[in-house]
Every structure is written in C-alpha cells, then in structure tokens.
N, CA and C atoms as a LAMMPS dump frame, in Angstrom:
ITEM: TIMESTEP
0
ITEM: NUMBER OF ATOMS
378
ITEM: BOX BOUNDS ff ff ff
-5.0000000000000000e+02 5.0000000000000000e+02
-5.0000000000000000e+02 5.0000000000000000e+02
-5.0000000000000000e+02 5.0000000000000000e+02
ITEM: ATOMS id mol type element x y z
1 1 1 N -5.237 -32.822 23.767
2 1 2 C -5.425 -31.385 23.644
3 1 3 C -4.862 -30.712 24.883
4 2 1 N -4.242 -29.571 24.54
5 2 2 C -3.809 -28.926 25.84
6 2 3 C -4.556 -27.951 26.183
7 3 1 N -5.069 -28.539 27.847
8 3 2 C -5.924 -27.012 27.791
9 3 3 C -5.159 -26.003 29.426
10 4 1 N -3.954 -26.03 28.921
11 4 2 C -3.174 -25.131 29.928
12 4 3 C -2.492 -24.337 28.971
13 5 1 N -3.401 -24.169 27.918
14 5 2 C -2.303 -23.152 27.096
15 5 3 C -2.491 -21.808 27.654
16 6 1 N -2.7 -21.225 28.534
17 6 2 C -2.82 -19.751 29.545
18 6 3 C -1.844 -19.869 29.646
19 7 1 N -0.973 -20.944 30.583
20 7 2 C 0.236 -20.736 30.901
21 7 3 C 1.406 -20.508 29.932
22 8 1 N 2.497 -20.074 30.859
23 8 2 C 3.785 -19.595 30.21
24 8 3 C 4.503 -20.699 29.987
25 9 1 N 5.386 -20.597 28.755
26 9 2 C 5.489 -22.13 27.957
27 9 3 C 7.594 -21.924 28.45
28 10 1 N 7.973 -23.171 29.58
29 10 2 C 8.76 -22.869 29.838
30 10 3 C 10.186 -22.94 29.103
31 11 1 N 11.134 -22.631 28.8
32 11 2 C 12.477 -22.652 27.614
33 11 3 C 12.374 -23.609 27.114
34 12 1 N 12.659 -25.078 27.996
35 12 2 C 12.468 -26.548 27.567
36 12 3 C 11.283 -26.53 26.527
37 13 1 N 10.408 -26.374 26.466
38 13 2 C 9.295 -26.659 26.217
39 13 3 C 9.312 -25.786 24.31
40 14 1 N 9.825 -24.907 24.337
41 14 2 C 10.04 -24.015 23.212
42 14 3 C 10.566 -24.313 21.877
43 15 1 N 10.033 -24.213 21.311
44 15 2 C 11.315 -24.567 19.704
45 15 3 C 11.423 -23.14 19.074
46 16 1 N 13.446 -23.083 19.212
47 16 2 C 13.765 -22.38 18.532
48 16 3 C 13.647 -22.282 17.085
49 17 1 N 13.379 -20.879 16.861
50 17 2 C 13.476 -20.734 14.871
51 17 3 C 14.821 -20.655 14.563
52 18 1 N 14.788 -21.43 13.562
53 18 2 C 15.896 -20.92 12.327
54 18 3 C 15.705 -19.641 12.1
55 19 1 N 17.181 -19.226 11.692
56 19 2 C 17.669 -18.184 11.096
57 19 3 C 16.868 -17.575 9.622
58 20 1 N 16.808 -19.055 8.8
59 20 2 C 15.891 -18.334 8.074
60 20 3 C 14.443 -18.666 8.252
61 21 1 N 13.898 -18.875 8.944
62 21 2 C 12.524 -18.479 9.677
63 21 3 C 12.571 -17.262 10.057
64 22 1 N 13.336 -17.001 10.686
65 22 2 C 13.349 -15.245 11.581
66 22 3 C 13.346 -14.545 9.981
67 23 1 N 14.038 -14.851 9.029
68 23 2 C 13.89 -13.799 8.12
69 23 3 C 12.685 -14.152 7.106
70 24 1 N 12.479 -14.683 7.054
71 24 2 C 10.834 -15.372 6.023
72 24 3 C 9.638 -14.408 7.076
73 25 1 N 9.938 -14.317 8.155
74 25 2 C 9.013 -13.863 9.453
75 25 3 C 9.059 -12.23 8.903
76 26 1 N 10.032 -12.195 8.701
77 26 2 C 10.321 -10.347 9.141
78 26 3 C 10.269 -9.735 7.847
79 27 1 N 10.424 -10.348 6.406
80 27 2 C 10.468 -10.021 5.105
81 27 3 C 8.887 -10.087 4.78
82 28 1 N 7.839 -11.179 5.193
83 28 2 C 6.414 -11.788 5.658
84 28 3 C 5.535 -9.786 5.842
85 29 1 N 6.791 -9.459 7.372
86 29 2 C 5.469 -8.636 7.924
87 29 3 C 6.238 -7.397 7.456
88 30 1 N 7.173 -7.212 6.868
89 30 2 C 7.44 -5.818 6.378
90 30 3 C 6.864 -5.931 5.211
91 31 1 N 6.339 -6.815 4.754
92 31 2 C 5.524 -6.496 2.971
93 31 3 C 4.141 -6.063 3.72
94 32 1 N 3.737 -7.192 4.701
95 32 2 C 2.356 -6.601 5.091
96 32 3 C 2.204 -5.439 5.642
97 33 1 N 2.99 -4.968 6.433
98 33 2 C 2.831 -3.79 7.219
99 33 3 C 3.298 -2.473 5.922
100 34 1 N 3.965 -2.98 4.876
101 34 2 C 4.134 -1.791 3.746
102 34 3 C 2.965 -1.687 3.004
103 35 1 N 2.546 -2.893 2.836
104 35 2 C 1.059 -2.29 1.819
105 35 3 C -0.136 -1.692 2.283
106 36 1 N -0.442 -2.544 3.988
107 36 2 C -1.375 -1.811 4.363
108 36 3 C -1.078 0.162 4.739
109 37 1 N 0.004 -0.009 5.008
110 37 2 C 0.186 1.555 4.785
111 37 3 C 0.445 2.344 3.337
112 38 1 N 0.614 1.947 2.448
113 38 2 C 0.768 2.464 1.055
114 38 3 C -1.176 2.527 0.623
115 39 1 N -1.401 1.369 1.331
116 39 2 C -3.494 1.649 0.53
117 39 3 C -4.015 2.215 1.458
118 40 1 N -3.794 2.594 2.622
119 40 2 C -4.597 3.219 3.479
120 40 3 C -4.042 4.521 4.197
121 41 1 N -2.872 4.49 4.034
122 41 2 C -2.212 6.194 4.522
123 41 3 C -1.709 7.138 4.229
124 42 1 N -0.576 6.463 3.507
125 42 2 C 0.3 7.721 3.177
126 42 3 C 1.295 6.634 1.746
127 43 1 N 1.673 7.487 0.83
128 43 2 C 2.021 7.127 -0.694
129 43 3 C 2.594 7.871 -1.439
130 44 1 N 3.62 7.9 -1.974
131 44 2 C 4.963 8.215 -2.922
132 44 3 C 4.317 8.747 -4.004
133 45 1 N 4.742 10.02 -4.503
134 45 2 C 4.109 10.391 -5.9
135 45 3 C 5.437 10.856 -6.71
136 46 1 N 5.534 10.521 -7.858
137 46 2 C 6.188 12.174 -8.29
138 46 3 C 5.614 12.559 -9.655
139 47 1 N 6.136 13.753 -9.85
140 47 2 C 5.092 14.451 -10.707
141 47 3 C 5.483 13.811 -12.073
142 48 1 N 4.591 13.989 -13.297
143 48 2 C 5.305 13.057 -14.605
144 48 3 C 5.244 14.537 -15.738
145 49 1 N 4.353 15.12 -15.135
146 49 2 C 4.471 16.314 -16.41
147 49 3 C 4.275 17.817 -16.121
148 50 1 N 4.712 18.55 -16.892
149 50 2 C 4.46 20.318 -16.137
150 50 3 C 3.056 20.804 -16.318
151 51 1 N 2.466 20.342 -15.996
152 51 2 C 1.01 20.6 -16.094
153 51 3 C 0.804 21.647 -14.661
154 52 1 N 1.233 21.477 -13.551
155 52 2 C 1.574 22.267 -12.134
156 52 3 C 3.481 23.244 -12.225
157 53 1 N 3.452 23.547 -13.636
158 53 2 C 5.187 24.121 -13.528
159 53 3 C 5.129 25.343 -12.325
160 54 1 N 4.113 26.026 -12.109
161 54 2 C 4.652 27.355 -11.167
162 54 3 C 4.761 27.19 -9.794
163 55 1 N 4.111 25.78 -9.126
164 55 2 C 4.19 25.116 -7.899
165 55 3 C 5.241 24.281 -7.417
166 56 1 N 4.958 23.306 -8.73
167 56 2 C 5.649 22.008 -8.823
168 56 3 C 6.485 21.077 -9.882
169 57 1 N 7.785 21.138 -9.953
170 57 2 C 8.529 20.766 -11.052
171 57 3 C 8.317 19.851 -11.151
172 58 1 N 8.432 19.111 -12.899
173 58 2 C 9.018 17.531 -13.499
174 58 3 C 9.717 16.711 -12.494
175 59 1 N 9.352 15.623 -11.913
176 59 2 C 10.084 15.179 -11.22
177 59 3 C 10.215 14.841 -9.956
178 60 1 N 9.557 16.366 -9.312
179 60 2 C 9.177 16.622 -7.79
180 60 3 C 8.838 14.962 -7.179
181 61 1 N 9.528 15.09 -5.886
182 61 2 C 8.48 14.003 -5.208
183 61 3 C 7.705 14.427 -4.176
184 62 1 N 6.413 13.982 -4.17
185 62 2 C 5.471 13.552 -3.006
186 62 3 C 4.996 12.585 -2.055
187 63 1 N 4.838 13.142 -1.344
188 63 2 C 3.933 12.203 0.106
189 63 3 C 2.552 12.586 0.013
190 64 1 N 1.736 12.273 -0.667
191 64 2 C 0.407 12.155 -0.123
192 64 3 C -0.405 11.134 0.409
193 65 1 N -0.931 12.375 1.874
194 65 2 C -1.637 11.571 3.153
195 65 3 C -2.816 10.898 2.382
196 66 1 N -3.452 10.222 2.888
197 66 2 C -4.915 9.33 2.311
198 66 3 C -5.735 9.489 3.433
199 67 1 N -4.998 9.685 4.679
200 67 2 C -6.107 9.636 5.834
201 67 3 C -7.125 11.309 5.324
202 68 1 N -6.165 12.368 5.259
203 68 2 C -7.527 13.89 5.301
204 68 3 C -8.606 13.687 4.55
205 69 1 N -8.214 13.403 3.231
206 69 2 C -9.495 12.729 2.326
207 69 3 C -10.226 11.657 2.292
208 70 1 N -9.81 10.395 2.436
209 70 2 C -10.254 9.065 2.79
210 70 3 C -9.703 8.492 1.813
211 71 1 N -8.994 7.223 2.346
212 71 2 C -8.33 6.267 1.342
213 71 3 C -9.438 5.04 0.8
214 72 1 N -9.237 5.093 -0.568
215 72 2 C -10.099 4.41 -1.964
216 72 3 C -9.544 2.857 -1.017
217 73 1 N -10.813 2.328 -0.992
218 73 2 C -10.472 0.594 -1.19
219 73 3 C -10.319 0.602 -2.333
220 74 1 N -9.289 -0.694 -2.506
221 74 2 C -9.065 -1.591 -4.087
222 74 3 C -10.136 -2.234 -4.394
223 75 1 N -10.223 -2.118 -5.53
224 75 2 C -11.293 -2.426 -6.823
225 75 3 C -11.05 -3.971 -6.902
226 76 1 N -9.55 -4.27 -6.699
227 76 2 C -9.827 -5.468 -6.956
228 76 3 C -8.4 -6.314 -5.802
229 77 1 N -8.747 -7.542 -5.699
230 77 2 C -7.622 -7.917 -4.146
231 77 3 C -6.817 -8.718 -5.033
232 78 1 N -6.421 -8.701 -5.599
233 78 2 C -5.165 -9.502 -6.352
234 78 3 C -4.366 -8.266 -7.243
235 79 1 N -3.273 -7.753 -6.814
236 79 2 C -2.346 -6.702 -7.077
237 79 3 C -0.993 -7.135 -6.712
238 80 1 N 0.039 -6.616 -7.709
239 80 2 C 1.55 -6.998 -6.865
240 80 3 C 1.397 -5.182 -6.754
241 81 1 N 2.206 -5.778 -5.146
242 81 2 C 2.233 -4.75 -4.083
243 81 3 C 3.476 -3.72 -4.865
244 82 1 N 3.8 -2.228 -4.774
245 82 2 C 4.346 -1.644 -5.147
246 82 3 C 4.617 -0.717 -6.182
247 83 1 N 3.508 -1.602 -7.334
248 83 2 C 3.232 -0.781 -8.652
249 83 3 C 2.275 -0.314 -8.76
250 84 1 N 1.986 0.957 -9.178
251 84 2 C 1.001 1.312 -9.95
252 84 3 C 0.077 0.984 -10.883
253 85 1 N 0.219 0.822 -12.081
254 85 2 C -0.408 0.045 -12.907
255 85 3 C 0.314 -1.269 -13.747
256 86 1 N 1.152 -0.357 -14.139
257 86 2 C 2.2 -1.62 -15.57
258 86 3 C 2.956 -2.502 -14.188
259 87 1 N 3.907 -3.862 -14.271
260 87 2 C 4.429 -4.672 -13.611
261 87 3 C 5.938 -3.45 -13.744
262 88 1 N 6.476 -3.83 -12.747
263 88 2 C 8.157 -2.906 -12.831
264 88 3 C 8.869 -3.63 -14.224
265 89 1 N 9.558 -2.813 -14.907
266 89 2 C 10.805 -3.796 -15.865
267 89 3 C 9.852 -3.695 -17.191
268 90 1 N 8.143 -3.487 -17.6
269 90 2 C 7.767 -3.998 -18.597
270 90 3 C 6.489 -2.782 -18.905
271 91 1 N 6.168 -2.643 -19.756
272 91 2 C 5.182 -1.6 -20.233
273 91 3 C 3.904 -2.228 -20.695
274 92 1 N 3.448 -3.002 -20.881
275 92 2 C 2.135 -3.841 -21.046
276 92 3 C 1.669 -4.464 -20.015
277 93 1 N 2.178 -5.388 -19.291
278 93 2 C 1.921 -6.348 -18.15
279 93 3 C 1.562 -5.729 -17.249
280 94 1 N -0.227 -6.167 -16.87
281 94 2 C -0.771 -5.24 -15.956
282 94 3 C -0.403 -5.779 -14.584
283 95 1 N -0.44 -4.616 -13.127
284 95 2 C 0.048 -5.113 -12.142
285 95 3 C -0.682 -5.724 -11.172
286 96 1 N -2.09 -5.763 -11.867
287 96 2 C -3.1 -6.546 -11.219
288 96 3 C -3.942 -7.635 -12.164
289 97 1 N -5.304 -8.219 -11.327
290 97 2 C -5.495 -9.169 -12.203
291 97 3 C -6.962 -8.544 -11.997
292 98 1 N -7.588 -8.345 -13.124
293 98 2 C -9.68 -7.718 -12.945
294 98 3 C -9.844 -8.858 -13.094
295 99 1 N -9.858 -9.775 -12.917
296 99 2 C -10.863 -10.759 -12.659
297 99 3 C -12.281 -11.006 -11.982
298 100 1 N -11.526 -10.586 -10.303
299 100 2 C -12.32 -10.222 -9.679
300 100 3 C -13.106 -8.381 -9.718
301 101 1 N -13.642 -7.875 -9.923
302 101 2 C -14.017 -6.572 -9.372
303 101 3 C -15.032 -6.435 -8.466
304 102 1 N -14.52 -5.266 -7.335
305 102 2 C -15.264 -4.909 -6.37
306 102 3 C -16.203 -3.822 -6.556
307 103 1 N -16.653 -2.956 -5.585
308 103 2 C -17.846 -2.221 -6.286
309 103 3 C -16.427 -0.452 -5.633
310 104 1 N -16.507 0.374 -6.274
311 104 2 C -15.733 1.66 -5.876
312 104 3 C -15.953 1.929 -4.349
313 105 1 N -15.677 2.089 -3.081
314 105 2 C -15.67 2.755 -1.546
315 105 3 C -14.368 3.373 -1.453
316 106 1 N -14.909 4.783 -0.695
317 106 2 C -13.955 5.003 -0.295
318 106 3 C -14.171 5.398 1.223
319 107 1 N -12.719 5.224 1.836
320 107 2 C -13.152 5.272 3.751
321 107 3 C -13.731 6.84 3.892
322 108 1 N -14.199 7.376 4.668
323 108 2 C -14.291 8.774 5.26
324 108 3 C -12.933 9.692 5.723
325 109 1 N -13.126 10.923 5.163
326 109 2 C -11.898 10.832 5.427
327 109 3 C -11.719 12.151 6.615
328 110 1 N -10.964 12.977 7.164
329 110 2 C -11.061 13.41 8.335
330 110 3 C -11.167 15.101 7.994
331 111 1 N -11.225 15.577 6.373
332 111 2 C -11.088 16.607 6.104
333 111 3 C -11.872 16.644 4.562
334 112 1 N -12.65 18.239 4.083
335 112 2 C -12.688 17.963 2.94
336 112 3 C -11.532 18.662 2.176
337 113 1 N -11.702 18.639 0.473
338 113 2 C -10.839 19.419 -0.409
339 113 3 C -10.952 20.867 -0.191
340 114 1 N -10.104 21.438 -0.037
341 114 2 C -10.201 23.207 -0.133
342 114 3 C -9.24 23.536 -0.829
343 115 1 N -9.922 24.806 -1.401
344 115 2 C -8.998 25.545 -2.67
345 115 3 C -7.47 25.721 -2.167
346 116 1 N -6.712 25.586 -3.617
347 116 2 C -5.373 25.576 -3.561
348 116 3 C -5.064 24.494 -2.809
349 117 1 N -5.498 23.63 -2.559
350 117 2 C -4.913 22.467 -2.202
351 117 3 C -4.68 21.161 -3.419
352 118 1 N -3.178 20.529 -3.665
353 118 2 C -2.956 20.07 -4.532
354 118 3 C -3.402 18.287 -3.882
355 119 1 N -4.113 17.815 -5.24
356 119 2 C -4.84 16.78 -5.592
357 119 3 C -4.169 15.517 -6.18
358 120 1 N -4.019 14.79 -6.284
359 120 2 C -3.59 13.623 -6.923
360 120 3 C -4.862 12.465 -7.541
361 121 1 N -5.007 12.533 -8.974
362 121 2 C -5.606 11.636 -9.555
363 121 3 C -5.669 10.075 -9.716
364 122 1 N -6.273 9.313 -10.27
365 122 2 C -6.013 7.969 -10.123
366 122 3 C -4.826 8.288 -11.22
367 123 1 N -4.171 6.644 -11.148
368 123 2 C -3.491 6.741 -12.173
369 123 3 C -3.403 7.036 -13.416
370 124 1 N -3.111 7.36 -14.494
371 124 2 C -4.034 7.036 -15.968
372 124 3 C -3.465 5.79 -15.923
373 125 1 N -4.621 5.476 -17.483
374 125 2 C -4.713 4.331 -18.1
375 125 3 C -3.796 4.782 -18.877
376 126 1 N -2.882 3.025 -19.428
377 126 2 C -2.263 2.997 -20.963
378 126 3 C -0.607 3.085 -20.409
C-alpha cells in the first residue's frame, strides 16, 4: 500500500492516456455536466401550439431558468438524457423506464410566480 500518496507523482512515475481515453474522458463529462444542468438549471423549450399567439409564435424558442422557481427532481433515475418523453427517431418508445418511481420534490426556488410571467408545463402525455 502506498501511503505517500500526498506526494507529487513524478513524470516517470505517470501513465500516459491514450488518445482515446482523453476522448471517452471528455464525451464521459460533457454528458454529465449537460444533464446535470438541463435537470437543475436552465432548458430548451419551443413552443408547439398558438395557444400564447399575441406573445409568442409557433415555433419560438426558449430558455427557461429552473433556478427562480425551483427545479422538479426526477420521478424516476433511469432516463436517456436529452428527450423529453418519446425516444428521438420514434413516437411510442418511452424515454424513460417507471419502474422505479420516486415520490414528486421539488428544490426551493429563489423567486415566486408573478403575473404575466410565462410558465412552462410538464410535458404532456401521449
């Protein structure tokens, strides 16, 4: 057992990564560092119907923050990262698995709702 691991580990001593290590590494923490910011901060919308036409057109895109209100924990921890509900490419195939379910929390968030301020719903179902 080494117990001088405090010290600084000198060149000799080092093993270089492969090339594709460095990228398994960096593809690794840009998924992690994208989802934890897509469930806890800030998230891509765009609008699907004119239900908001005198504000906001068909189409529009959004950024809505999650921190002013408080961002929803997931219901459930097995999700592919990126979709909404359906899998990309397919209209049935859900993008998570309920197997597990959690109980609804959501964090605190740093502001409440005030009028005229535009809202974003869960997804629908279907």
């Amino acid at each position: 057992m080494n117990y001088k691991f405090w010290q600084k580990k000198t060149d000799a001593n080092k093993k270089k990564k492969t090339k594709t290590r460095e990228w398994v590494d960096a593809i690794v923490f840009a998924v992690v560092a994208a989802t934890i910011i897509r469930v806890f901060f800030i998230e891509a919308y765009t609008i699907p119907s004119g239900s908001m036409e005198r504000s906001l057109l068909i189409g529009d895109f959004l950024f809505v923050s999650k921190v002013n209100y408080g961002a929803r924990i997931p219901m459930t921890p097995v999700a592919f990262p990126f979709a909404h509900h359906t899998m990309p490419l397919t209209t049935s195939t859900k993008a998570y698995w309920d197997g597990v379910q959690w109980k609804y929390h959501r964090l605190p968030g740093l502001s409440d709702v005030k009028r005229n301020d535009v809202v974003v719903f869960n997804f629908p179902e279907g």
